[in-house]
C-alpha positions in Angstrom: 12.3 3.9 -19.3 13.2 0.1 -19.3 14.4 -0.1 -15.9 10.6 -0.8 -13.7 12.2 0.0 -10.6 13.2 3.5 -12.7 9.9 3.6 -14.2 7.5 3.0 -10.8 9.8 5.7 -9.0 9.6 8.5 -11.6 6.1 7.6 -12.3 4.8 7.8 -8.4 6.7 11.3 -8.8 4.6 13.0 -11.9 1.0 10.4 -11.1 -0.8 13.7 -9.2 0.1 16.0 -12.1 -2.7 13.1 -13.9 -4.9 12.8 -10.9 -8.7 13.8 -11.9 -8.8 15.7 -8.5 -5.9 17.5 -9.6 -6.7 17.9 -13.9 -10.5 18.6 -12.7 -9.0 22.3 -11.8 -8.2 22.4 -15.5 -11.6 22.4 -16.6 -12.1 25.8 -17.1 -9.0 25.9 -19.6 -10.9 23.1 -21.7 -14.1 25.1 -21.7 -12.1 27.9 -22.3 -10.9 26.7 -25.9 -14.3 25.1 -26.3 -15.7 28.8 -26.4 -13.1 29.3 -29.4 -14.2 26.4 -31.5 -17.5 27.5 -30.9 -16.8 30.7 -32.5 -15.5 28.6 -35.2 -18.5 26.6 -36.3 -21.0 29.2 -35.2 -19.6 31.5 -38.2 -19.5 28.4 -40.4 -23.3 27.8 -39.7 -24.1 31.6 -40.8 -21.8 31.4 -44.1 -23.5 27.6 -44.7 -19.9 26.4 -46.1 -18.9 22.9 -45.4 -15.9 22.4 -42.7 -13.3 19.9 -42.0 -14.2 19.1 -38.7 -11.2 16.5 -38.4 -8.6 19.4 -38.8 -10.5 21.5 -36.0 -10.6 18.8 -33.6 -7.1 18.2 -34.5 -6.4 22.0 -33.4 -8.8 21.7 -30.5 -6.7 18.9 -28.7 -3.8 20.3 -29.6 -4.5 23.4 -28.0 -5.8 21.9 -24.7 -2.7 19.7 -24.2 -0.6 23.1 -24.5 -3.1 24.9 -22.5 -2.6 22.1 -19.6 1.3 21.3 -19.6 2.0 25.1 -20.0 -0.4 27.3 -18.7 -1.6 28.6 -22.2 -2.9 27.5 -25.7 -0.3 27.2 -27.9 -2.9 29.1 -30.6 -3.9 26.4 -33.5 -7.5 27.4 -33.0 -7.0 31.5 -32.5 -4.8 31.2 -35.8 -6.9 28.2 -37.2 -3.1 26.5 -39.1 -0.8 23.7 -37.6 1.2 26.4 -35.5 4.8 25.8 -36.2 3.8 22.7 -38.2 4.0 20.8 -34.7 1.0 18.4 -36.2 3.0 17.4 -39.3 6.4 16.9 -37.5 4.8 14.7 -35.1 3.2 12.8 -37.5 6.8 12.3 -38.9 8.0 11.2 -36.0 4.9 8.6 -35.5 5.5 7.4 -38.9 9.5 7.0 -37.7 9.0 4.7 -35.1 6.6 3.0 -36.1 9.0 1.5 -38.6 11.1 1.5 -35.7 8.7 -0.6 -33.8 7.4 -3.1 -36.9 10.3 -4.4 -38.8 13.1 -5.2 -35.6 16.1 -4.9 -37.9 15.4 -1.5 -39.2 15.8 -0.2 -35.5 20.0 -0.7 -35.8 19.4 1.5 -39.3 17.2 3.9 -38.2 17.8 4.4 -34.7 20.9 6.2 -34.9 19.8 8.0 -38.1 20.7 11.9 -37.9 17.5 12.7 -39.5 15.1 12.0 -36.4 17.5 14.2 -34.3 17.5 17.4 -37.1 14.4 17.3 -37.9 13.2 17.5 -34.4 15.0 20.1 -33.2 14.9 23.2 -35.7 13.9 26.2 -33.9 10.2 26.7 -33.7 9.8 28.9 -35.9 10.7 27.2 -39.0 9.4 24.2 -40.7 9.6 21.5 -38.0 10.3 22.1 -34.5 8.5 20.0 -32.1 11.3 19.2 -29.5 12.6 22.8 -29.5 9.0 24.0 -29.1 8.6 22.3 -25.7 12.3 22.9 -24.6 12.3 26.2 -25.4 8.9 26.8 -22.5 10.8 24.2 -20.4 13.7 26.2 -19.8 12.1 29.3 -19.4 9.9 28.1 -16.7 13.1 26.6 -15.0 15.2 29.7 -15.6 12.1 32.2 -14.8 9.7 30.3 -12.3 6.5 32.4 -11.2 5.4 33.0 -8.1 2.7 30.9 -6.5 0.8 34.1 -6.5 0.8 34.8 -10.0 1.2 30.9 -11.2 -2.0 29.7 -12.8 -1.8 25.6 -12.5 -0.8 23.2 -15.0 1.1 20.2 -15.7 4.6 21.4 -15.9 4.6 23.5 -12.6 4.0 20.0 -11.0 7.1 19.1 -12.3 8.9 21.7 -11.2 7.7 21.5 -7.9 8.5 18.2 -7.8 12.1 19.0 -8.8 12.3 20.7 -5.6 11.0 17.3 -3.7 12.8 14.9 -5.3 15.9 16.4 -7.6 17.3 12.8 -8.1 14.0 11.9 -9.8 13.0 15.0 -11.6 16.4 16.1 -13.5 16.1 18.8 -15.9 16.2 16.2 -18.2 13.5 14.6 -17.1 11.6 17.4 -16.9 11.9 17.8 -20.7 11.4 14.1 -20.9 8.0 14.1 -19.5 6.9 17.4 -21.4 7.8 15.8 -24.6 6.0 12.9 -23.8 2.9 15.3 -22.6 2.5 17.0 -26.2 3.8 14.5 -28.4 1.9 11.4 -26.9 -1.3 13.4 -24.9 -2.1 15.8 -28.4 -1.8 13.2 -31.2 -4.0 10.3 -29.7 -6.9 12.5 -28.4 -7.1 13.9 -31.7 -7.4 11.0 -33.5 -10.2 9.6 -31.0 -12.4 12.9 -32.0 -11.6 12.4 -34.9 -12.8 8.6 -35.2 -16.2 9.6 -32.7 -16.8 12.5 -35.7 -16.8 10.1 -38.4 -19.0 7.7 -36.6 -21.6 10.6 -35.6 -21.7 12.2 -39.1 -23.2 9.2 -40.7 -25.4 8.4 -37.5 -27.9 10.9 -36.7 -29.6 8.8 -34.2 -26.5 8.4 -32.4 -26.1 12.6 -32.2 -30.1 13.2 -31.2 -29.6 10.5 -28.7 -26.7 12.1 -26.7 -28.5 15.1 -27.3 -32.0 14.0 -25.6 -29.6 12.2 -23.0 -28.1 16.1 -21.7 -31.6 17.5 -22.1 -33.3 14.5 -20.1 -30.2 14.8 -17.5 -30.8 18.9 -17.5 -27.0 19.3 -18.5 -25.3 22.9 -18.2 -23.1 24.3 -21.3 -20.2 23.6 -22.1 -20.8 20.0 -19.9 -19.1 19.5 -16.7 -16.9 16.4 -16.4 -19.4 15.4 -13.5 -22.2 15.3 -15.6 -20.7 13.5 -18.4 -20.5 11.0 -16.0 -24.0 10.6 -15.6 -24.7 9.7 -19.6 -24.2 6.4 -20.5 -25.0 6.8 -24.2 -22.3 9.1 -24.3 -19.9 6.7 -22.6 -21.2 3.8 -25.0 -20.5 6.0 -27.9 -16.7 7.2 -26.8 -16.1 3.5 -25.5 -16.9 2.0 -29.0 -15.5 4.5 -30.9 -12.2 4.2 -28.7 -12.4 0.4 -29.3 -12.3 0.5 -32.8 -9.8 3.0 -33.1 -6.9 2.1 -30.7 -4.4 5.0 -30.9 -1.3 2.5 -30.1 -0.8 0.0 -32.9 1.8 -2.0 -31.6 2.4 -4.6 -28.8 2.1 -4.0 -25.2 5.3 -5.8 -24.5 6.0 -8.0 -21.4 8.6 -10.0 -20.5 8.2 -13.6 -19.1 9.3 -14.0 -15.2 11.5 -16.5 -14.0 8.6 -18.8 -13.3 7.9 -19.5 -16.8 4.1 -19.4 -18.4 2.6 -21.8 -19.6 0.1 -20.7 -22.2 -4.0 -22.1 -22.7 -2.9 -24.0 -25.6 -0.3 -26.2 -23.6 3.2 -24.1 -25.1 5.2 -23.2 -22.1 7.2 -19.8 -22.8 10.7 -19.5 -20.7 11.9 -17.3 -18.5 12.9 -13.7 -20.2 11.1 -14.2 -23.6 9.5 -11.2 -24.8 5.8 -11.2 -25.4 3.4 -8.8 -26.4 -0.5 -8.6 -27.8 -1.9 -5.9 -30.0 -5.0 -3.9 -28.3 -6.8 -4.6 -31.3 -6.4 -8.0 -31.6 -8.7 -8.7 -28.2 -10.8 -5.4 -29.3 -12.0 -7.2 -32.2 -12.8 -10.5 -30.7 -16.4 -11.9 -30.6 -16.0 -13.9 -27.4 -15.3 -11.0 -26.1 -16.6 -8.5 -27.8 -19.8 -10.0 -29.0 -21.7 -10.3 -32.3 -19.9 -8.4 -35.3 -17.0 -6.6 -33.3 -15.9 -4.7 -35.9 -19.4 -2.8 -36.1 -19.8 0.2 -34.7 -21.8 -0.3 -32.2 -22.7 1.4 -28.6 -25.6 -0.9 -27.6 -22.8 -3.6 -26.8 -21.9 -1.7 -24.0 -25.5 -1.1 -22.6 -27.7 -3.5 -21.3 -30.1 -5.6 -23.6 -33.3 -5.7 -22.4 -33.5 -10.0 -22.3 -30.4 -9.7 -19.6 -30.6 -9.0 -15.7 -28.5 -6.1 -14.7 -25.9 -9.0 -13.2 -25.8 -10.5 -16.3 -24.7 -6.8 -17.7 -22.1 -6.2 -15.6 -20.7 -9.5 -16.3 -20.6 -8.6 -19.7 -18.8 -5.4 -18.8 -16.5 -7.0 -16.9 -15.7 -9.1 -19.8 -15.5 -6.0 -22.3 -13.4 -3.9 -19.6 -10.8 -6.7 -19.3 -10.4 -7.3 -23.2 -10.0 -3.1 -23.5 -5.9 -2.6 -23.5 -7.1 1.2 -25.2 -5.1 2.6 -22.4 -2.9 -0.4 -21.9 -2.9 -2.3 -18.3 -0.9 -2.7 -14.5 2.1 0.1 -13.9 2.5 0.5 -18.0 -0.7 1.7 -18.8 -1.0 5.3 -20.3 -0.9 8.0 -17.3 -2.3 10.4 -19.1 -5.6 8.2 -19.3 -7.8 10.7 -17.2 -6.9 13.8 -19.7 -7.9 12.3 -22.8 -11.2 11.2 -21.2 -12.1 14.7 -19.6 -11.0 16.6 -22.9 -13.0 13.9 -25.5 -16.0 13.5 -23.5 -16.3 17.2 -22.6 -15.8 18.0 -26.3 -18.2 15.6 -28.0 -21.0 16.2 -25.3 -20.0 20.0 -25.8 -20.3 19.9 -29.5 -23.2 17.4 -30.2 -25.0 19.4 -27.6 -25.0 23.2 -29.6 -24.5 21.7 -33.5 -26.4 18.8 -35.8 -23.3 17.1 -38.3 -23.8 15.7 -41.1 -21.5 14.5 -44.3 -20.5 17.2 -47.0 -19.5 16.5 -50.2 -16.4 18.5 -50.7 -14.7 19.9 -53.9 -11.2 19.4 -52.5 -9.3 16.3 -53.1 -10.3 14.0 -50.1 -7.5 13.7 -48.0 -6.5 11.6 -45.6 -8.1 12.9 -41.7 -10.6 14.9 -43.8 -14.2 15.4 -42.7 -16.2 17.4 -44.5 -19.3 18.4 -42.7 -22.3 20.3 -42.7 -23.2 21.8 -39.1 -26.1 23.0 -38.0 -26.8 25.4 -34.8 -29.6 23.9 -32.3 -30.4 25.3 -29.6 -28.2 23.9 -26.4 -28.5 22.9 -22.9 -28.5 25.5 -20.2 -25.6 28.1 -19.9 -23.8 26.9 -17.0 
């Protein structure tokens, strides 16, 4: 939505569906599908085989953003395959507008393109079908709606509800609009940040024993609660960093000027109604802000150094969590913020706390989002 008058108004609408009181009742769907991956790896460690943990996680997240917009997995972890090829037709798509989004004139070309809209919308059960997918469990939740009795919570019986509150706000359209935007923006990103946190463990055992010691020390139940994640700030170093580096959104954060004017630190004043925009990256990757070699993985910038004060710390946080446009900023930034931290930090605590990884050669051809691992049971926290 372009319009922010549109955009506040349909976002006050849907914001409780993302509310971590409200998405903190959808824990048990997380731990849930965390109990099927652990199947997963726990076979793996008796048959000693590498695994691509990439394509796992990749099911893992799609599954939980199904699980929480509709009330169920959509089963890439049960049938252990891209379901539908939803995870190839949305990397399509991706690829599509970020063409779209890079070269300005090819968005009069492509735009209007039939391809997008075919593709898109083949039934499910062929080859690509990511917009009739969701439709087709939109409408039947419209046309068939549970009773609160039998309804088990989840994202899209928020909306309907609100279509009952506010029918000028929550169309059927928009509906579908915000489901769409659920799976094909929640699913893809959270992925790719367990992804980029796998790659960074595998080749940093310290990193794994040290969130590991960090549950023990903390007496941690298994899987993790969200609540107790909270009280690890390794962890949080290592997902911050890891985040950092890899910002899901690689284009601008676009703003337009006010009426005012700015005038910029180097003296340039901008007029009203120009377009301006900043990729997250570029201020992730700043030293002044930052620190010393910023594009190092490292999750001891984010703790404090033993020759600072613990004011001096938080200054340095503040710096850090100012210069961190991960989830964007103000009313644009992403609202589905709070599920991509309680899924990734749940999953990485989960999963560091039962298995060792470390790198595999594989025989396959290496492929791009490969990871080849060897995984290792240890023996886990508490059962919870």
């Amino acid at each position: 939505m372009r319009d922010q008058d549109e955009h506040g108004r349909h976002r006050r609408v849907v914001a409780n569906a993302y509310a971590l009181t409200t998405l903190r009742n959808y824990e048990p769907y997380i731990d849930e599908l965390l109990e099927t991956l652990f199947q997963v790896l726990d076979k793996n460690c008796k048959s000693g085989e590498t695994i691509d943990i990439a394509r796992w996680t990749y099911y893992f997240s799609f599954d939980v953003i199904g699980y929480l917009s509709f009330g169920s997995p959509i089963g890439f972890l049960k049938e252990g395959k891209d379901v539908h090829h939803l995870i190839k037709m949305q990397m399509f798509i991706i690829s599509y507008l970020r063409h779209l989004l890079t070269i300005p004139w090819l968005r009069y070309l492509l735009a209007s393109s039939p391809l997008l809209d075919i593709f898109s919308k083949r039934k499910p059960t062929t080859r690509n079908g990511f917009l009739a997918f969701i439709e087709e469990r939109v409408q039947h939740r419209l046309q068939n709606p549970l009773p609160d009795a039998e309804a088990r919570p989840d994202i899209l019986a928020h909306f309907v509800a609100q279509k009952e509150k506010h029918p000028d706000i929550m169309t059927d359209k928009n509906i579908m609009n915000s489901a769409v935007l659920n799976l094909g923006a929640g699913a893809l990103t959270t992925s790719k940040v367990l992804e980029m946190v796998f790659r960074y463990l595998v080749d940093n055992l310290p990193a794994q024993e040290h969130i590991f010691q960090e549950m023990q020390e903390n007496g941690c139940t298994f899987p993790i609660t969200w609540t107790e994640t909270q009280t690890l700030p390794y962890l949080e170093a290592v997902m911050r960093e890891a985040i950092r580096l890899h910002v899901s959104l690689g284009s601008n954060l676009m703003r337009e000027v006010p009426a005012s004017g700015l005038e910029l630190p180097s003296g340039h004043r901008l007029p009203p109604k120009t377009s301006v925009g900043i990729r997250p990256f570029a201020l992730a990757s700043r030293e002044d802000c930052f620190g010393k070699d910023p594009l190092t993985f490292n999750p001891d910038r984010w703790l404090q150094k033993p020759t600072e004060t613990g004011e001096e710390h938080m200054e340095r946080r503040r710096m850090m969590d100012r210069s961190d446009l991960t989830f964007g900023k103000g009313s644009r930034s992403c609202i589905g913020k709070n599920i991509a931290l309680l899924e990734t930090y749940k999953a990485v605590a989960s999963l560091v706390g039962r298995y060792q990884f470390s790198p595999a050669e594989s025989s396959e051809p290496k492929k791009r989002r490969q990871l080849f691992v060897k995984v290792k049971k240890r023996e886990p926290c508490k059962k919870s």
